[in-house]
C-alpha positions as CSV (number, residue, x, y, z in Angstrom):
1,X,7.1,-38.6,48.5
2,X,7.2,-36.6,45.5
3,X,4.0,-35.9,43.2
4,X,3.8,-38.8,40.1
5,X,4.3,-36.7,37.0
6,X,1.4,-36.6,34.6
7,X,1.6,-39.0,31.7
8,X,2.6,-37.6,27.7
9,X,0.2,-37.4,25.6
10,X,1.2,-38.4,21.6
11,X,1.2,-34.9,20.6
12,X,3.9,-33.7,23.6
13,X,5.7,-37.2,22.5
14,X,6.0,-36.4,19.0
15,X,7.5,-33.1,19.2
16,X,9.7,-34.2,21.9
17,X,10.8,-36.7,19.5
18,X,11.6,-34.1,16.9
19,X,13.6,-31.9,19.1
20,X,15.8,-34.9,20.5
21,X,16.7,-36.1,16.7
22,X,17.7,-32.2,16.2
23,X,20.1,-32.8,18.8
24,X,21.3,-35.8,17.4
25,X,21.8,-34.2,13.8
26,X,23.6,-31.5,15.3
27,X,26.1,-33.5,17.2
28,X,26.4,-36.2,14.8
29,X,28.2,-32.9,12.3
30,X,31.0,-32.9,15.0
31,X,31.3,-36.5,15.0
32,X,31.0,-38.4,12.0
33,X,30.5,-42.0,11.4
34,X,29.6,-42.3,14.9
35,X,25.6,-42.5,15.2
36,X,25.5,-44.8,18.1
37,X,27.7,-43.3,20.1
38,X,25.9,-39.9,19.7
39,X,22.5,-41.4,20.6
40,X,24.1,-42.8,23.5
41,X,25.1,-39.5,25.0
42,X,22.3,-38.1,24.2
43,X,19.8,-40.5,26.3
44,X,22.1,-40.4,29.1
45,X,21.5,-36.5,29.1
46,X,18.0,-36.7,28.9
47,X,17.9,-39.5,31.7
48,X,19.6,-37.2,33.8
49,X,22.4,-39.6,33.6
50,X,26.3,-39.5,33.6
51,X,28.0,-41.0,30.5
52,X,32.0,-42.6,30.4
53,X,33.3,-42.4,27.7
54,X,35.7,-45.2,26.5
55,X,38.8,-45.3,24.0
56,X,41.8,-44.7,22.5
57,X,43.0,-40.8,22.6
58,X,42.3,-38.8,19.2
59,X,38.5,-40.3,18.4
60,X,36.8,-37.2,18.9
61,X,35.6,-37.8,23.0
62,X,36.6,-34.6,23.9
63,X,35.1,-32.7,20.4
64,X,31.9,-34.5,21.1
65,X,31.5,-33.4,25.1
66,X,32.3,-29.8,23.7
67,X,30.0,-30.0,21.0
68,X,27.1,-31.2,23.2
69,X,27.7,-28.1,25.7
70,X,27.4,-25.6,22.5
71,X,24.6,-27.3,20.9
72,X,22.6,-26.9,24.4
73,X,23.7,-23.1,25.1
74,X,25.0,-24.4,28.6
75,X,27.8,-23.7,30.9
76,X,30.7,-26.1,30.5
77,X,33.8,-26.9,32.3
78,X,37.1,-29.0,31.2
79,X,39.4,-30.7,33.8
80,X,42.1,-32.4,32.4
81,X,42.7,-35.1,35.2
82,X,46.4,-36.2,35.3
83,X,48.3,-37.9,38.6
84,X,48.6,-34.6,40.5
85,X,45.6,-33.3,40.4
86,X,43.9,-32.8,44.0
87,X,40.1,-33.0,45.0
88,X,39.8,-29.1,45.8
89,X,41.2,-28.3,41.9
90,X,37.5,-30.0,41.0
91,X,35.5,-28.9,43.9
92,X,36.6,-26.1,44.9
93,X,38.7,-24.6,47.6
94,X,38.0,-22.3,50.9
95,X,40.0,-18.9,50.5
96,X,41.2,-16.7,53.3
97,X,39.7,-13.1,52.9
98,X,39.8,-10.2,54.9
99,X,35.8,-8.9,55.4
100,X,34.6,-6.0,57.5
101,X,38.4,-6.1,59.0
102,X,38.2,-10.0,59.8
103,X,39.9,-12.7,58.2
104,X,37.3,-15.7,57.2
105,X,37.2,-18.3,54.7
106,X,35.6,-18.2,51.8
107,X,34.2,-20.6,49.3
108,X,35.7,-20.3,45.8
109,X,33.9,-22.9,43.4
110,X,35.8,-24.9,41.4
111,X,35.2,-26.3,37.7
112,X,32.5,-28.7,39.0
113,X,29.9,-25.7,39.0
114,X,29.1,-25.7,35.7
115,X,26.0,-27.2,33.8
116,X,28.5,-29.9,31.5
117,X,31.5,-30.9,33.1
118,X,34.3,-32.6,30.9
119,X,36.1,-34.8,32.8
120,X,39.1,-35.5,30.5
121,X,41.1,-38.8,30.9
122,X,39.2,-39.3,34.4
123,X,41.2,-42.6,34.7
124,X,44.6,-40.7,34.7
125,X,44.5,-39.2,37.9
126,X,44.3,-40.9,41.4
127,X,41.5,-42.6,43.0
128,X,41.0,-39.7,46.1
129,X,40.8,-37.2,43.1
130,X,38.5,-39.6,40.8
131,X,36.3,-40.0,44.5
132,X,36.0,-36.2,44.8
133,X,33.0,-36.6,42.2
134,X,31.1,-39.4,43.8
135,X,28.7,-36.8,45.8
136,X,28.3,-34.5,43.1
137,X,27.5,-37.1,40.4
138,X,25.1,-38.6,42.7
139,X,23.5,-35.7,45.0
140,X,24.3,-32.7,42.5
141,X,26.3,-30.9,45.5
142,X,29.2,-30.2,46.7
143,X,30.3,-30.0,50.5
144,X,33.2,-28.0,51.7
145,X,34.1,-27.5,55.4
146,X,30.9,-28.9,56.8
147,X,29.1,-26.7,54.1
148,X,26.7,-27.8,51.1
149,X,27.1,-26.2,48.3
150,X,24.0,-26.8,45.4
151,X,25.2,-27.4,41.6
152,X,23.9,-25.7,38.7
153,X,20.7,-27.7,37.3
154,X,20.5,-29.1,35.0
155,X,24.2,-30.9,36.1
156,X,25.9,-33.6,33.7
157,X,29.2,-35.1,33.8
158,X,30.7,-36.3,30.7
159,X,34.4,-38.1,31.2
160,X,36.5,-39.5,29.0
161,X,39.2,-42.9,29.8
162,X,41.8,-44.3,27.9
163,X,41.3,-48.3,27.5
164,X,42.9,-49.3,31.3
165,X,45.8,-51.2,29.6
166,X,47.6,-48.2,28.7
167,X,50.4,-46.7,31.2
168,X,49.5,-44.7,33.6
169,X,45.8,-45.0,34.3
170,X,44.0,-45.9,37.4
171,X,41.1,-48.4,37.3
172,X,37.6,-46.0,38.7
173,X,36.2,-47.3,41.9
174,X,33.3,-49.8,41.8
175,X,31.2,-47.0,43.6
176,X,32.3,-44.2,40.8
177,X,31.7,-46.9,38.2
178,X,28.2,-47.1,39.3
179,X,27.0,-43.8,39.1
180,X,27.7,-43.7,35.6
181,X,24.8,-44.1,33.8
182,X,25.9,-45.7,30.9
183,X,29.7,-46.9,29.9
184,X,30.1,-46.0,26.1
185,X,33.0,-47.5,24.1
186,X,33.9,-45.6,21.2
187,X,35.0,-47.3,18.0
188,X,37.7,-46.4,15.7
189,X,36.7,-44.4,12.7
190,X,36.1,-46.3,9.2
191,X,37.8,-46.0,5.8
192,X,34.7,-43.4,4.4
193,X,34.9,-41.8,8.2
194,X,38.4,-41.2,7.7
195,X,37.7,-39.8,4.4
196,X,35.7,-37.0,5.1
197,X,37.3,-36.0,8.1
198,X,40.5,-35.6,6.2
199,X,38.0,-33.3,3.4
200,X,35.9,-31.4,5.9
201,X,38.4,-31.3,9.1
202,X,41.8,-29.0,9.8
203,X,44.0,-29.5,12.6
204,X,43.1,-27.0,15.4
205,X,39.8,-25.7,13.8
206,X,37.0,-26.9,15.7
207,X,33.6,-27.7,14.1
208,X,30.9,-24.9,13.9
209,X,27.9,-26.5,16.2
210,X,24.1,-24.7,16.0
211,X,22.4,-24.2,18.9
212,X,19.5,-26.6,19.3
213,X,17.6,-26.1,22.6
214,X,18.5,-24.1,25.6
215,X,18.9,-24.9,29.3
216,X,15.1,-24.6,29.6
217,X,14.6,-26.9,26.5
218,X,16.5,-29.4,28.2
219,X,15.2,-29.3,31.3
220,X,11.7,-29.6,29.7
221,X,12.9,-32.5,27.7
222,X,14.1,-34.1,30.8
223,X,11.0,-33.8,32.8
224,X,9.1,-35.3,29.8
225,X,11.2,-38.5,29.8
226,X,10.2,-38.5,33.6
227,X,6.3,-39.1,32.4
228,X,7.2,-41.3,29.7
229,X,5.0,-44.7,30.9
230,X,6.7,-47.7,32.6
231,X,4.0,-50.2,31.7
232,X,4.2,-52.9,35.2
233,X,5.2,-55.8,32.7
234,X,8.5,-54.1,31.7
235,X,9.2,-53.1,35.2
236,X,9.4,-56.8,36.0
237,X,11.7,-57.4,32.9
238,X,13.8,-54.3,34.4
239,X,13.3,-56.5,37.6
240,X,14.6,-60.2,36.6
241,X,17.6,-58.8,34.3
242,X,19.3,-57.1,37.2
243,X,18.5,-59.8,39.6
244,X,20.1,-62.3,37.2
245,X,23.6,-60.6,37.3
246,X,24.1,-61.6,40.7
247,X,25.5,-65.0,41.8
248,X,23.4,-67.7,42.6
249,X,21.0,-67.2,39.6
250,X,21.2,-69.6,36.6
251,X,22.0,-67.1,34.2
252,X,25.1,-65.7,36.3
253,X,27.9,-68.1,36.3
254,X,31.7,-66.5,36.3
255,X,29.9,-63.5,37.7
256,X,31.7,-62.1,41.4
257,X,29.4,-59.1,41.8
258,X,26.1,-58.0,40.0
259,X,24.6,-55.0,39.4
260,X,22.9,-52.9,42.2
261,X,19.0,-51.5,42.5
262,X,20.8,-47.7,40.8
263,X,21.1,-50.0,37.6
264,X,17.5,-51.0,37.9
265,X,17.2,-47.6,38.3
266,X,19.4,-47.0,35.2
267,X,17.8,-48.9,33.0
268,X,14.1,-47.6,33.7
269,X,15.1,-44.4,33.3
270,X,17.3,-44.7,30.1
271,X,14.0,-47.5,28.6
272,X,12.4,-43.8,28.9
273,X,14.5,-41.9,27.3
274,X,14.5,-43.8,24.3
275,X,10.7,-44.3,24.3
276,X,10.2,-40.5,24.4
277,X,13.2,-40.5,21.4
278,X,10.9,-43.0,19.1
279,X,7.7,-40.3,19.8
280,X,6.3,-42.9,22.2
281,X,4.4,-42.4,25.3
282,X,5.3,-45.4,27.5
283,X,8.9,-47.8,27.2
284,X,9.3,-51.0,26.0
285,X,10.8,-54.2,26.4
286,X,12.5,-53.9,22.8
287,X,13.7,-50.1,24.7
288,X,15.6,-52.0,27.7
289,X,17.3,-54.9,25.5
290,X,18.5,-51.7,23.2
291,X,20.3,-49.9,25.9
292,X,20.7,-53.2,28.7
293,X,24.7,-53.0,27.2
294,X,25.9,-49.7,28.5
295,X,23.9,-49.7,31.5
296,X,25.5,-52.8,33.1
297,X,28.7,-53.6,31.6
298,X,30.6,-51.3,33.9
299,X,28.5,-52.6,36.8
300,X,29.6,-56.5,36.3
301,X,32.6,-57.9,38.0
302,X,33.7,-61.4,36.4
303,X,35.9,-64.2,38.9
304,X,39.3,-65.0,37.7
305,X,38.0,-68.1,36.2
306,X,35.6,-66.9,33.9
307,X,37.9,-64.3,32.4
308,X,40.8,-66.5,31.7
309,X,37.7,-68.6,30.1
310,X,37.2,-65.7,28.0
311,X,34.0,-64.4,29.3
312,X,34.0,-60.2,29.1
313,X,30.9,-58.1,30.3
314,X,29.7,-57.6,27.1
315,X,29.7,-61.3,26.3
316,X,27.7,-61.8,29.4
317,X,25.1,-59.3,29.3
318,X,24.5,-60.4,25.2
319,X,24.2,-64.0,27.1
320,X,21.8,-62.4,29.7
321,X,19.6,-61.2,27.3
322,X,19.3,-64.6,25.7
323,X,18.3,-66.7,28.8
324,X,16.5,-64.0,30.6
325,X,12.8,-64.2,28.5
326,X,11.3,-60.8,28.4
327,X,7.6,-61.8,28.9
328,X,7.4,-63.7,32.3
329,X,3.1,-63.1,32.8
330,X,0.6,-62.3,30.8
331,X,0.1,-59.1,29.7
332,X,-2.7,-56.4,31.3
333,X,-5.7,-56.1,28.7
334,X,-4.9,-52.9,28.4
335,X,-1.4,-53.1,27.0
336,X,-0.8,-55.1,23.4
337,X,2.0,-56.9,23.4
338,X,2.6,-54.2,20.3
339,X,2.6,-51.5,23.0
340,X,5.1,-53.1,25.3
């Protein structure tokens, strides 16, 4: 069992704090008008999470992903998923080489090796392809011919989907689905948006991006969000939200499937990231209510019935967070109810 982390202390929070809204000025130069979104993407980093991105083509998915790589100095990697694409174009292939007068294969990484990796229009190509991620989103390796190959650390994957109703896409497994840490959709851009892209923007010119932190920044950040507190209270909140998705509760009519323990896992660890982003050295129940949306509206399947009724994920996880109350005991003395 590994060691518990020691806790933050407020100084360690506070500068933590500054360096994660650095990040977020940084990006949100590359993408304007779009401040949620770029806090988003930038707790999933820090939780150590994946992040799908959601929406029409031309909203500045792609500029963000490559904007996040620069600002963090890291390696990054595009694949451009389309219906041909095979498995061994994202993991990487075995290559026949002649050594010491012998012919063996040889393990040529693919794109996947790389500390960011865009995957572009994910839900384009085919579901083996899509599944050729699942054990390095959740394991952070690769295996190849009975071989296990370690990814680069730290190991992110940021992918982009057009809205499924468009032609040719491919609906992402349940078990993909669920190793994404958060499901982001992005809005279209506003009048003003519009505006000052069309002042500040030229076609083909991509945005100049400072570097904020570097690999080791990051990692740092990311082991700090690790000894952010999880006062027991908000565990149990954590606890009741996830078990209410599934069927049989109350609170979960038209629902088919709920969420599994990884989003309880999800949530705790995002609820962190965003404590440590406010300069705080514990989470909160006001810190799983903000980010509950992204976590499990990808991890909800409705029956037929509630969605001719109307009823989306979103709806049901803002209805959710009405009839699940977060204070079920009383509080520790320890904690305020200020605290938590």
């Amino acid at each position: 069992m590994p060691a518990k982390p020691l806790p933050l202390d407020d100084a360690e929070a506070r500068l933590a704090s500054e360096a994660i809204r650095r990040l977020e000025r940084a990006l949100r130069e590359v993408l304007f008008g779009q401040d949620r979104l770029v806090e988003l993407v930038v707790l999933g980093v820090l939780a150590r999470g994946h992040v799908l991105l959601e929406g029409l083509p031309g909203l500045g998915k792609t500029e963000l992903v490559k904007g996040l790589s620069r600002a963090l100095a890291l390696s990054n990697k595009r694949v451009q998923f389309t219906p041909d694409l095979l498995p061994g174009d994202i993991t990487g292939n075995p290559v026949l080489e002649e050594v010491d007068g012998r012919r063996v294969f040889t393990f040529q990484p693919g794109p996947v090796f790389a500390n960011v990796l865009l995957a572009d229009e994910i839900n384009r190509a085919s579901p083996k392809t899509q599944s050729a991620l699942l054990e390095a989103m959740q394991e952070r390796s690769v295996t190849v011919m009975g071989q296990t190959h370690r990814l680069p650390d730290p190991f992110v994957v940021l992918a982009t989907q057009n809205p499924i109703e468009l032609e040719g896409t491919y609906p992402l497994p349940e078990a993909q689905l669920d190793r994404f840490l958060f499901k982001v959709e992005v809005p279209a851009a506003g009048v003003e948006t519009l505006e000052r892209i069309v002042l500040e923007r030229e076609i083909g010119v991509p945005p100049e991006v400072a570097v904020v932190l570097d690999g080791h920044g990051l990692s740092k950040l990311q082991d700090q969000v690790r000894r952010v507190f999880m006062p027991p209270p908000v565990a149990n909140y954590i606890a009741r939200l996830v078990a209410a998705t599934h069927p049989g509760h109350p609170a979960a009519a038209g629902v088919r499937y709920g969420a599994s323990p990884r989003a309880a896992l999800a949530l705790s660890a995002a609820a962190r990231a965003r404590g440590l982003e406010h300069g705080r050295i514990n989470a909160s129940y006001e810190d799983v209510r903000d980010i509950a949306l992204p976590v499990l509206r990808h991890r909800i399947v409705l029956d037929y019935g509630a969605r001719l009724e109307g009823l989306s994920p979103d709806r049901f996880v803002a209805r959710l967070l009405d009839e699940v109350p977060a204070h079920d005991k009383a509080l520790p003395s320890s904690l305020s109810a200020a605290k938590v």
